[in-house]
N, C-alpha and C positions, 0 to 999 in steps of 0.2 A: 456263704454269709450267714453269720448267726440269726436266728429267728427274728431275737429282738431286733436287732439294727435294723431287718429288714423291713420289719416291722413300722419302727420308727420311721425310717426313708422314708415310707410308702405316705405312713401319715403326713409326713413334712411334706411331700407333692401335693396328696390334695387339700393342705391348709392352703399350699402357695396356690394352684390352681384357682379356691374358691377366693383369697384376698385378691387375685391380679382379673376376677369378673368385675365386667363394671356392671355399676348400681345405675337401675333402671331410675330415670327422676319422672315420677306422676303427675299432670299437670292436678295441682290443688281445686281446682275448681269441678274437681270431678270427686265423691265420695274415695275416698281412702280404703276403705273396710273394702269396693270391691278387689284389691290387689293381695287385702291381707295373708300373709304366705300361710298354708297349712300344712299341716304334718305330715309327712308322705306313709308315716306309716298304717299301715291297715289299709291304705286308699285301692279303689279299683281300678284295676286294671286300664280299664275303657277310660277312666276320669281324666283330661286336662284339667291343672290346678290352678288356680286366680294368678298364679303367683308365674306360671308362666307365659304369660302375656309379651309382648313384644312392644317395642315402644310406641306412645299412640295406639294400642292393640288393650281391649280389655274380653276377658272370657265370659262369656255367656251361663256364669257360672248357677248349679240350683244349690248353691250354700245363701246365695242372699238374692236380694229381690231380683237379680238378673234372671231368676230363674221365671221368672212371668214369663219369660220370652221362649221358652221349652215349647218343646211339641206336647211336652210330659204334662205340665201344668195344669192344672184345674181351672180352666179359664173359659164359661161355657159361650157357646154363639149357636147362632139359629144360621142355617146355609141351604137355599133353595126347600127353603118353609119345614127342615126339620133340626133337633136339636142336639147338639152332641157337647159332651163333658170336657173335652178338650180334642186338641190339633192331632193328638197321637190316638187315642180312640177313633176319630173319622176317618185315620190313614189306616189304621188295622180293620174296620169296621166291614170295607172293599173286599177285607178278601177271605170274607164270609159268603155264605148263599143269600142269594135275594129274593127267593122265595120257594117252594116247595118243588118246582119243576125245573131249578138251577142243576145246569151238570153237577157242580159241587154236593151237591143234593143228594141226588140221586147214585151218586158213583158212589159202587159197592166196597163195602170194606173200613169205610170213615164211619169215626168219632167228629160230631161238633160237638163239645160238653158246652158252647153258649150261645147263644144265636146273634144273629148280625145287631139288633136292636139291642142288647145288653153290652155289645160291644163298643157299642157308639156310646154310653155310658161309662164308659172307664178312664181310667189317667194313668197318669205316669207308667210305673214297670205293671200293672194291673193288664192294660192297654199293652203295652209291650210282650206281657208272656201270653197274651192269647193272640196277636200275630204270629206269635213262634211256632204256636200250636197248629194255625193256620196255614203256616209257612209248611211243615211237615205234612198234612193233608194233601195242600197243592203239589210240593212234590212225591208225591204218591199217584197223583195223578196224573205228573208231567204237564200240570201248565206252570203259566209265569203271569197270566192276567189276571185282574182286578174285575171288580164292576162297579159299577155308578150311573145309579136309576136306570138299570138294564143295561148299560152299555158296558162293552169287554175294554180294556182300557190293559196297554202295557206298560207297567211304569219304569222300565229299562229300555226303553224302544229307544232306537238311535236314529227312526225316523222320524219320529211324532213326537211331538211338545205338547200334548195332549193332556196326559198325567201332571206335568209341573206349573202348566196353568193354572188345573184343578186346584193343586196345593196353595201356587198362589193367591187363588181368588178365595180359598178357606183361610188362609194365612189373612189375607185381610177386612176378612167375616171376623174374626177373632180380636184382632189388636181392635176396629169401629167400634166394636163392641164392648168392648173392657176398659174404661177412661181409667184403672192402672197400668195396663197394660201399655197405653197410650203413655206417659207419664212416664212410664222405666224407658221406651224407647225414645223417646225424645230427651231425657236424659243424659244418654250418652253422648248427644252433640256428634262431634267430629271424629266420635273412637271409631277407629277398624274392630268390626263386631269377629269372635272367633267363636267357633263350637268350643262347649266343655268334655269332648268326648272325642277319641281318633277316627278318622274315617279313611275310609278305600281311600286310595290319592285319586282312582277317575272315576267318585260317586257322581251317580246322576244330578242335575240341576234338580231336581224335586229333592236329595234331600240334604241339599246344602243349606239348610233354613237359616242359616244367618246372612247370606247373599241375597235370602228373600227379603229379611227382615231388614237388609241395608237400604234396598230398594224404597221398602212403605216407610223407612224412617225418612228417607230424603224428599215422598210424596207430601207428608206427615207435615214438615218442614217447611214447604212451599204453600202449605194450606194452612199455618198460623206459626207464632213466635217460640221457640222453643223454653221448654220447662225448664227451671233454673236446679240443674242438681243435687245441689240440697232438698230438694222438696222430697226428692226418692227417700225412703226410710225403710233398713234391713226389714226383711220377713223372716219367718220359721224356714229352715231350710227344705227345699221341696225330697221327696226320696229318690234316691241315687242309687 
């Protein structure tokens, strides 16, 4: 078969393909802009886009104020009397040293270029690349635990709910304390919350945070009348 023809066939499938998808209908009462489709080009890798959402399903996206609801977010709270700059600094913050006589510490051969306290200070991929960095540390050293206020803490344990507790009870140190935070999550009413980002299919319950985030939205819920949608108003998009 000639180039072109084949060429053309090919196009003429996926014009038929993309005309014979059906159109997702948005319930109106919910902000428009968060489904608005975006460009796929240049997008990362990691990213799920607004745009594919499922029905009744909207993305947790950090292109618009959905992104309050990130771990990444800039959203500071006080949690057992200390203070942290967001949900993803206090998760990476764990698996720094706790103090000068911390195995992590002491074991030969490590780099900490920042310490636990400036890490509980960070957000979004800030927060993100110095767990990476900690991530490579610990395995160097062959662990898999955390710590929190001295305590060793696994947060892939398939024993202990120990770990996703902790998340939850910072998960909601964070939304108490944010009245926008509060305000995008009651918002969404009755959507099926999804992450904007793919995950293992059998990630641990800690860090499926928008299961969390289903959970305090439906507490949220029961402890006063929910925000009427429009009230939410796009933000700067957080960094991705």
């Amino acid at each position: 078969m000639p180039i072109r023809a084949a060429f053309l066939l090919l196009s003429f499938a996926v014009v038929s393909v993309w005309a014979d998808s059906p159109t997702i209908t948005r319930d109106p009462k919910y902000p428009a802009h968060w489904w608005t489709p975006v460009p796929t080009n240049g997008v990362p890798a990691w990213e799920v886009l607004p745009q594919e959402a499922g029905p009744r399903e909207v993305i947790l996206s950090k292109r618009n104020e959905l992104g309050l609801l990130s771990n990444f977010a800039p959203t500071p709270f006080e949690f057992h009397g200390k203070r942290y700059a967001s949900l993803e600094g206090f998760w990476q913050m764990m698996k720094y040293p706790g103090s000068t006589n911390d195995l992590r510490a002491t074991f030969p051969g490590l780099e900490w270029k920042l310490t636990r306290e400036q890490v509980s200070q960070l957000t979004a991929f800030d927060a993100k690349h110095a767990g990476s960095a900690a991530d490579a540390n610990m395995k160097k050293m062959g662990i898999t635990w955390v710590t929190f206020e001295g305590k060793r803490i696994e947060p892939r344990s398939t024993t202990s709910d120990e770990f996703y507790k902790l998340i939850v009870e910072a998960t909601r140190a964070k939304v108490a304390q944010n009245p926008e935070v509060q305000k995008v999550i009651l918002a969404t009413g009755d959507l099926v919350l999804k992450p904007d980002h793919y995950q293992e299919p059998d990630a641990p319950p800690a860090w499926r945070y928008f299961e969390i985030l289903t959970m305090i939205r439906t507490e949220l819920q029961k402890q006063q009348a929910p925000f009427t949608p429009a009230q939410t108003a796009p933000l700067a998009p957080l960094p991705r």
